[in-house]
C-alpha positions as CSV (number, residue, x, y, z in Angstrom):
1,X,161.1,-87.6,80.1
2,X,165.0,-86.9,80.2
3,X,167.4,-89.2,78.5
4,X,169.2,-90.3,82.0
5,X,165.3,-91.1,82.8
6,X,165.3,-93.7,79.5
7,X,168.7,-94.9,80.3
8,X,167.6,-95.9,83.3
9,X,164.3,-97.3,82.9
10,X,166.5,-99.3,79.7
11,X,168.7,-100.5,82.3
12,X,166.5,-101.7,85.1
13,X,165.0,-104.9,85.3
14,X,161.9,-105.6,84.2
15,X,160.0,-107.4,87.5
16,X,157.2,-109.1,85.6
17,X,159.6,-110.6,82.8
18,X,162.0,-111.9,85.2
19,X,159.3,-113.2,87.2
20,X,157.5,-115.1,84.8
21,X,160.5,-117.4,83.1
22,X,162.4,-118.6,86.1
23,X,159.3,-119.7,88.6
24,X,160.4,-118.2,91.8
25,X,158.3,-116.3,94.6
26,X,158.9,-112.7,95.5
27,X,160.0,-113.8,99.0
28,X,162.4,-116.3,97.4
29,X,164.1,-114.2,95.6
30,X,164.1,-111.8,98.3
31,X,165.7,-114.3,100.5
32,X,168.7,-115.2,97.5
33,X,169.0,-111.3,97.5
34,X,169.9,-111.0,101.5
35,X,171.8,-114.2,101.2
36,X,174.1,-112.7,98.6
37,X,174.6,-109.2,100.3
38,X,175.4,-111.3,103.9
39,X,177.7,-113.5,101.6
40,X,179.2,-110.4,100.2
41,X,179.7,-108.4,103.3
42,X,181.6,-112.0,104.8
43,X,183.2,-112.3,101.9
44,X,184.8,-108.9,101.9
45,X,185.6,-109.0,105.7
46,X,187.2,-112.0,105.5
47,X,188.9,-111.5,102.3
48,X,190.4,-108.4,104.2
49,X,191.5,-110.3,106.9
50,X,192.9,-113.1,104.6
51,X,195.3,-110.5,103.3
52,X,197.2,-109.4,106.6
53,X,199.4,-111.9,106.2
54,X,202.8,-113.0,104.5
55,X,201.9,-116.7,103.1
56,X,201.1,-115.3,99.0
57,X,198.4,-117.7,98.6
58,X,196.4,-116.0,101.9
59,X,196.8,-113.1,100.1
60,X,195.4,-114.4,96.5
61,X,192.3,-116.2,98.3
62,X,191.8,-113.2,99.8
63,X,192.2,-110.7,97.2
64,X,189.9,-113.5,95.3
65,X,187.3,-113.1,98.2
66,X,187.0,-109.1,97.7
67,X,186.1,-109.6,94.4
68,X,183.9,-112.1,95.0
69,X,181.9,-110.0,97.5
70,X,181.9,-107.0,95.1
71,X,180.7,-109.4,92.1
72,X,178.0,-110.4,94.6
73,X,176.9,-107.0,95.6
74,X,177.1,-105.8,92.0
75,X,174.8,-108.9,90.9
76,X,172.5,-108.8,94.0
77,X,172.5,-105.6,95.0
78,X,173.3,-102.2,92.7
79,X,172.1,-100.0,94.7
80,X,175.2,-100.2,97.3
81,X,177.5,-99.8,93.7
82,X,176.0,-96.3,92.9
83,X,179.3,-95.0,92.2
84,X,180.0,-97.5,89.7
85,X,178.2,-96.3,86.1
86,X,177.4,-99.9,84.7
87,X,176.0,-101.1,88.1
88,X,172.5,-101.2,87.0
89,X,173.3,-102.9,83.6
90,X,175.1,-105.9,85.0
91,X,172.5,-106.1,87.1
92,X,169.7,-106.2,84.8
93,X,171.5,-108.7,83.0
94,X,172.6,-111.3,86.0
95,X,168.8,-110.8,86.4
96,X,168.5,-111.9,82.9
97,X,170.4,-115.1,83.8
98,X,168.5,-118.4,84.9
99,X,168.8,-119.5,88.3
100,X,171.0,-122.5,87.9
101,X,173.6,-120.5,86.1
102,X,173.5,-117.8,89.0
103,X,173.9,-121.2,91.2
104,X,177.1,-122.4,89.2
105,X,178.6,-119.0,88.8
106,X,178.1,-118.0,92.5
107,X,179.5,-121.6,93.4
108,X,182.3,-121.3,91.6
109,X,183.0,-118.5,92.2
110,X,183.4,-119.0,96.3
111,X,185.1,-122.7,96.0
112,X,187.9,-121.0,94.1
113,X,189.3,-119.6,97.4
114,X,189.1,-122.3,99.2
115,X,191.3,-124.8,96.7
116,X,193.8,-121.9,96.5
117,X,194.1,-121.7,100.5
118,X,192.0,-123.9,102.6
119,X,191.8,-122.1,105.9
120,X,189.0,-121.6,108.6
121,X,188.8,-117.9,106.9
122,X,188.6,-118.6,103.8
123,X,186.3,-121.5,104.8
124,X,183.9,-119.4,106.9
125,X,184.3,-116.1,104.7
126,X,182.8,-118.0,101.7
127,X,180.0,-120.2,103.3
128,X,177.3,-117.9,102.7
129,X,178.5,-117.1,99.0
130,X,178.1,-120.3,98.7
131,X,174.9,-120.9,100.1
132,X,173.4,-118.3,98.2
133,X,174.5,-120.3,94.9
134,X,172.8,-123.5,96.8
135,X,169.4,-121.5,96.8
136,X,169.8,-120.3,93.1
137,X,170.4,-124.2,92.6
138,X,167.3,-125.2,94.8
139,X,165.1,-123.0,92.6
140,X,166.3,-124.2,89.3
141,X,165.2,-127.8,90.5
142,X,161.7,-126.5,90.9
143,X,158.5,-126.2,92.9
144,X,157.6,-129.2,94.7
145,X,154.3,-130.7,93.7
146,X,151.5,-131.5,96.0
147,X,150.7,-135.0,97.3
148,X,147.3,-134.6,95.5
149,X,148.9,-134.3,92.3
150,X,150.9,-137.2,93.0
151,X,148.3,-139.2,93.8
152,X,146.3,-138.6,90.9
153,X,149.2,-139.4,88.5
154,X,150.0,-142.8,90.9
155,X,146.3,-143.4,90.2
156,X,146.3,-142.8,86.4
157,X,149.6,-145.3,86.4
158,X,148.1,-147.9,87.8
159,X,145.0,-147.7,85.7
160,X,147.4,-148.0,82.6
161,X,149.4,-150.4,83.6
162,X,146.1,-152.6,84.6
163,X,144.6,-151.7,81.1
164,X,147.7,-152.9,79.9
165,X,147.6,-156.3,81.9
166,X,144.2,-157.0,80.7
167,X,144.8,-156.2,77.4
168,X,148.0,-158.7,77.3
169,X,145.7,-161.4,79.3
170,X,142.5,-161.0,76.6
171,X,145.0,-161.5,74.0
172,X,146.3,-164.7,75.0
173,X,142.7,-166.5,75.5
């Protein structure tokens, strides 16, 4: 094995370790992956668009906006940064990061534009960044349990709370 072989086996991701601490399925985190390249690629074409104009703040928001879609496509997707040396290192660590940080980073990151100048482009060209920071925040909140598993701890509840009442009432007579 070569050393670029080792330095990039060190440098990818490891599926089974990032799998295992933050809970999500393999079609979830598919689905946060294409939201954040479609959030990138709006990001950048409205960033772009942002800047043909003369108003300063347009062209900060939409300066802001390219950056945001190349953060996005350096976090979510390295392979379309191959140019870039350290593309496969950030990567492995924003996969290192737990999803509710990815949620408040990505968030962040697409309001930013939008307070510095709220138009229908910068609006529109953030949405999806923005979503994709929503569905990092969905799966930091969890799976959703079952109704059977709710039932059974309703049921276990109530038996307490009646063991509870009959001890109180035994104790009074």
């Amino acid at each position: 094995m070569s050393s670029q072989d080792e330095h990039f086996q060190a440098g990818a991701p490891d599926p089974a370790a990032s799998s295992a601490d933050d809970g999500m399925t393999w079609w979830y985190r598919w689905l946060c992956r294409i939201a954040g390249v479609i959030g990138g690629l709006s990001c950048a074409f409205a960033g772009l668009w942002n800047c043909v104009t003369i108003n300063p703040l347009n062209i900060a928001a939409g300066v802001w906006m390219m950056l945001n879609a190349f953060v996005l496509f350096l976090c979510e997707a390295p392979f379309c940064c191959q140019f870039i040396e350290f593309a496969n290192a950030v990567s492995a660590r924003a996969d290192k990061l737990r999803p509710w940080q990815k949620a408040a980073f990505y968030c962040g990151m697409a309001v930013f534009p939008v307070v510095l100048s709220l138009t229908l482009t910068t609006l529109f060209g953030n949405a999806i960044a923005f979503a994709t920071g929503v569905l990092y925040g969905m799966s930091a909140l969890g799976k959703k349990g079952d109704a059977i598993s709710y039932a059974r701890i309703h049921q276990q509840q109530k038996q307490m709370d009646e063991e509870k009442l009959t001890g109180t009432l035994e104790g009074q007579a």
